[in-house]
Residue frames as qw, qx, qy, qz and C-alpha x, y, z in Angstrom:
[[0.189, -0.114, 0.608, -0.763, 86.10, 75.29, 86.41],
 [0.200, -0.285, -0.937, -0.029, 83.23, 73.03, 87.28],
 [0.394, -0.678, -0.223, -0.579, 79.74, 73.94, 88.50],
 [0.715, -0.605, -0.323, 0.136, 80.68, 72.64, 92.00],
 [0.435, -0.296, -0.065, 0.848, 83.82, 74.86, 92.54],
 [0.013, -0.528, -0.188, -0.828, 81.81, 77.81, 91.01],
 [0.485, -0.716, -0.402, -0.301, 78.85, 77.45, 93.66],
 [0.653, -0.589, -0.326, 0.348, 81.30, 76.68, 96.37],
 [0.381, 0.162, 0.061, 0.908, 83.63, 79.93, 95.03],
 [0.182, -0.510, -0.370, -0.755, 80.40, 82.13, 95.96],
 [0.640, -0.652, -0.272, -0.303, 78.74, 80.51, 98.65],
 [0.710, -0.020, -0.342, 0.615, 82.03, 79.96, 100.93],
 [0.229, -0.222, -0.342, 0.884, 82.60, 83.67, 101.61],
 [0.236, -0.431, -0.201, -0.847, 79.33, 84.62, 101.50],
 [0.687, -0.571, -0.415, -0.173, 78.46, 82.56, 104.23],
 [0.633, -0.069, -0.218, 0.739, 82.02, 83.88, 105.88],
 [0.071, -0.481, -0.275, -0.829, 80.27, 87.42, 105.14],
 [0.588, -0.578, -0.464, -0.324, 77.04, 86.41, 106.80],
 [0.661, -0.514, -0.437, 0.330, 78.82, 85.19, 109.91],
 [0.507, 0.137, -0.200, 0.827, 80.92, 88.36, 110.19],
 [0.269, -0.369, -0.165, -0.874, 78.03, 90.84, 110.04],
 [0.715, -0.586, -0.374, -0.079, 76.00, 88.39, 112.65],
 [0.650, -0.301, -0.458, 0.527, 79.11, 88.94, 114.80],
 [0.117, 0.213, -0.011, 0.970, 79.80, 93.12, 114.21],
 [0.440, -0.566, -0.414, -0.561, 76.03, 93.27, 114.60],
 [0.778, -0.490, -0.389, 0.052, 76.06, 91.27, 118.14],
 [0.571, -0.462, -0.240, 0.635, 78.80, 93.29, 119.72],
 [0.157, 0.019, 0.143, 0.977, 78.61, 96.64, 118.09],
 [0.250, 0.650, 0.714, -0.077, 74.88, 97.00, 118.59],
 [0.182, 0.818, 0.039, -0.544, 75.24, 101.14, 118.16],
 [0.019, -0.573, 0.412, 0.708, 77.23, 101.02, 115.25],
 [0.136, 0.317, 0.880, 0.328, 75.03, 98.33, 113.54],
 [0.028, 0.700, 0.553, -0.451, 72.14, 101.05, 114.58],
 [0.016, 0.620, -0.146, -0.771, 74.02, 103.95, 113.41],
 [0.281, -0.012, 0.908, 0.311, 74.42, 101.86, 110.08],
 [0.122, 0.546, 0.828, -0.034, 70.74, 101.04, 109.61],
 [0.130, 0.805, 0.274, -0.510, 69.68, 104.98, 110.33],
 [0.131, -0.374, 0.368, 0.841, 72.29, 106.12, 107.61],
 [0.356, 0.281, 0.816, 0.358, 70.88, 103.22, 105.23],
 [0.057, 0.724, 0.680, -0.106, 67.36, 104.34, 105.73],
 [0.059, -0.716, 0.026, 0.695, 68.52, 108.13, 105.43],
 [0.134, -0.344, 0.646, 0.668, 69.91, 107.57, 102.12],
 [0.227, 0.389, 0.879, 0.160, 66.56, 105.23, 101.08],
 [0.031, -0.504, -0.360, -0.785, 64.63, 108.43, 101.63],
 [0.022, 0.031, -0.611, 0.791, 63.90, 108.71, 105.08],
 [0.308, 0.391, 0.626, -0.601, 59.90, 109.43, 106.43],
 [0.326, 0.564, -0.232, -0.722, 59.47, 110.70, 102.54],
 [0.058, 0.220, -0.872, -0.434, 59.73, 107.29, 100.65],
 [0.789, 0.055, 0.134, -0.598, 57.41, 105.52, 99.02],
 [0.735, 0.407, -0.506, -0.196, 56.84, 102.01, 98.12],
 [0.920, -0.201, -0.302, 0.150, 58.99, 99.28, 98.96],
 [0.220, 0.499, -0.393, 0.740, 61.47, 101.97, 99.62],
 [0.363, -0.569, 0.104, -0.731, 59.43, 103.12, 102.17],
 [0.982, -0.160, -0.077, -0.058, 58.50, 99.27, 103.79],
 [0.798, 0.082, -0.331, 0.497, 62.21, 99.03, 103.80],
 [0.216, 0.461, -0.312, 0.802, 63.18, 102.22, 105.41],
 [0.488, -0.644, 0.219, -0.547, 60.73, 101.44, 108.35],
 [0.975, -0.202, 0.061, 0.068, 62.54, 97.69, 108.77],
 [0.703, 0.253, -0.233, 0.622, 65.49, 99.60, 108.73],
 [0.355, -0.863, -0.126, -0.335, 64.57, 102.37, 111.49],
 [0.286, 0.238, -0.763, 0.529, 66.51, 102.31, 114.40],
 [0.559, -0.428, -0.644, -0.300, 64.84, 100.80, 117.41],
 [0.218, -0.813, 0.327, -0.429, 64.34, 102.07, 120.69],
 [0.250, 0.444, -0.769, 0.387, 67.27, 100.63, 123.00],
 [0.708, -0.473, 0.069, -0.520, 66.64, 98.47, 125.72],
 [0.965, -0.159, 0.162, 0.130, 68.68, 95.91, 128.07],
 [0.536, -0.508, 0.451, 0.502, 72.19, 95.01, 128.13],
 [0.686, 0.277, 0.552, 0.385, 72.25, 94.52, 123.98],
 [0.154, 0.962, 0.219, -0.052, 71.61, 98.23, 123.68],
 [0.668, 0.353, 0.003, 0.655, 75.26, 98.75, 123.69],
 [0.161, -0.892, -0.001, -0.423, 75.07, 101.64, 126.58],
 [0.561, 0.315, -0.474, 0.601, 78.04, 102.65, 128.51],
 [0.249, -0.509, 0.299, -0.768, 76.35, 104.12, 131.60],
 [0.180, -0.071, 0.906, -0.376, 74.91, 102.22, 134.94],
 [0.679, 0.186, -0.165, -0.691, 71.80, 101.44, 132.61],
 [0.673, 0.360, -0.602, -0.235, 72.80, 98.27, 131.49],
 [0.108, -0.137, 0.772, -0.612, 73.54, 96.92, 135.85],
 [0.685, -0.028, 0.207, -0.698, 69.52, 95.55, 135.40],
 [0.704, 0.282, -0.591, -0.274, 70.31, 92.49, 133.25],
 [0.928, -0.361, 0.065, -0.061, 69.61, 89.00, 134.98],
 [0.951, -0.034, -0.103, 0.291, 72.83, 88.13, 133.82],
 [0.296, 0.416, -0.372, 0.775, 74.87, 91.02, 135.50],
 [0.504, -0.704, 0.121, -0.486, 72.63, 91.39, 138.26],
 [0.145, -0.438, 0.779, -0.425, 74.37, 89.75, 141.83],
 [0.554, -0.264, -0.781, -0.112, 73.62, 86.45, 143.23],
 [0.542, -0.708, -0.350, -0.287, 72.22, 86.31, 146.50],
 [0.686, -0.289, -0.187, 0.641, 75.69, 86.34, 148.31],
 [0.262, 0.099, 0.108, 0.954, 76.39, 89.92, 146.83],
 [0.111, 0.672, 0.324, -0.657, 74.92, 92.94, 147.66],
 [0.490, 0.806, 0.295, -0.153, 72.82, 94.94, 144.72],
 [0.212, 0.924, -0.312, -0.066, 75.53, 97.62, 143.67],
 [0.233, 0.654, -0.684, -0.225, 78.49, 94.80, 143.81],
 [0.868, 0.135, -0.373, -0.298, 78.14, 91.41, 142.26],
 [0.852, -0.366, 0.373, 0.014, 79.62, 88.11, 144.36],
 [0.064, 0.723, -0.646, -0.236, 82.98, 87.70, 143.55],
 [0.957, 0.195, 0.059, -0.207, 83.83, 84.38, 141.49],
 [0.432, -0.637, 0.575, 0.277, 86.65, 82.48, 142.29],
 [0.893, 0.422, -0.058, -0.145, 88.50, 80.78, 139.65],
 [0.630, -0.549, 0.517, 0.187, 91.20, 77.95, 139.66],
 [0.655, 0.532, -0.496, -0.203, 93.38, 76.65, 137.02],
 [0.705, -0.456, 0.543, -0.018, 94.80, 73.36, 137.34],
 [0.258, 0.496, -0.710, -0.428, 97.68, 71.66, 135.37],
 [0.991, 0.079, 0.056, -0.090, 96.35, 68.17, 133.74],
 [0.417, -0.543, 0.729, 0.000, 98.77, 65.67, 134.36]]
């Protein structure tokens, strides 16, 4: 085995890794949260010292806000990009037609 099929035997799915966790992260915000608190629980929580400690507050959980917050209630109805256009009233967005059409 060559150095170039080692590196790429490593860096391939680690960068397959990366992208997975960017995606779980980006649509699971709570359970990437929940995650983070255990981490930090396990690091030593409010008690660590050190770099522990530097790491367990850049692993906190942050306070929610906006659609990314991952909240299931009518919280999340503020975001520009759920809020109604000017045709639609507040409480229900303008409906958006869509057409398929067969290419020929």
């Amino acid at each position: 085995m060559s150095l170039y099929h080692a590196v790429e035997s490593l860096l391939v799915p680690s960068i397959v890794l990366a992208c997975a966790v960017s995606v779980a992260a980006r649509y699971a915000p709570r359970t990437r949260e929940r995650f983070k608190a255990g981490l930090a629980a396990r690091l030593g929580g409010p008690s660590a010292t050190g770099w522990r400690a530097r790491l367990v507050r850049w692993l906190a959980p942050q306070a929610a806000a906006g659609c990314a917050s991952g909240c299931d209630d009518g919280g999340c109805n503020t975001c520009a990009s759920n809020s109604a256009s000017p045709q639609g009233t507040p409480d229900k967005p303008a409906e958006q037609v869509i057409r398929l059409v067969r290419k020929r």
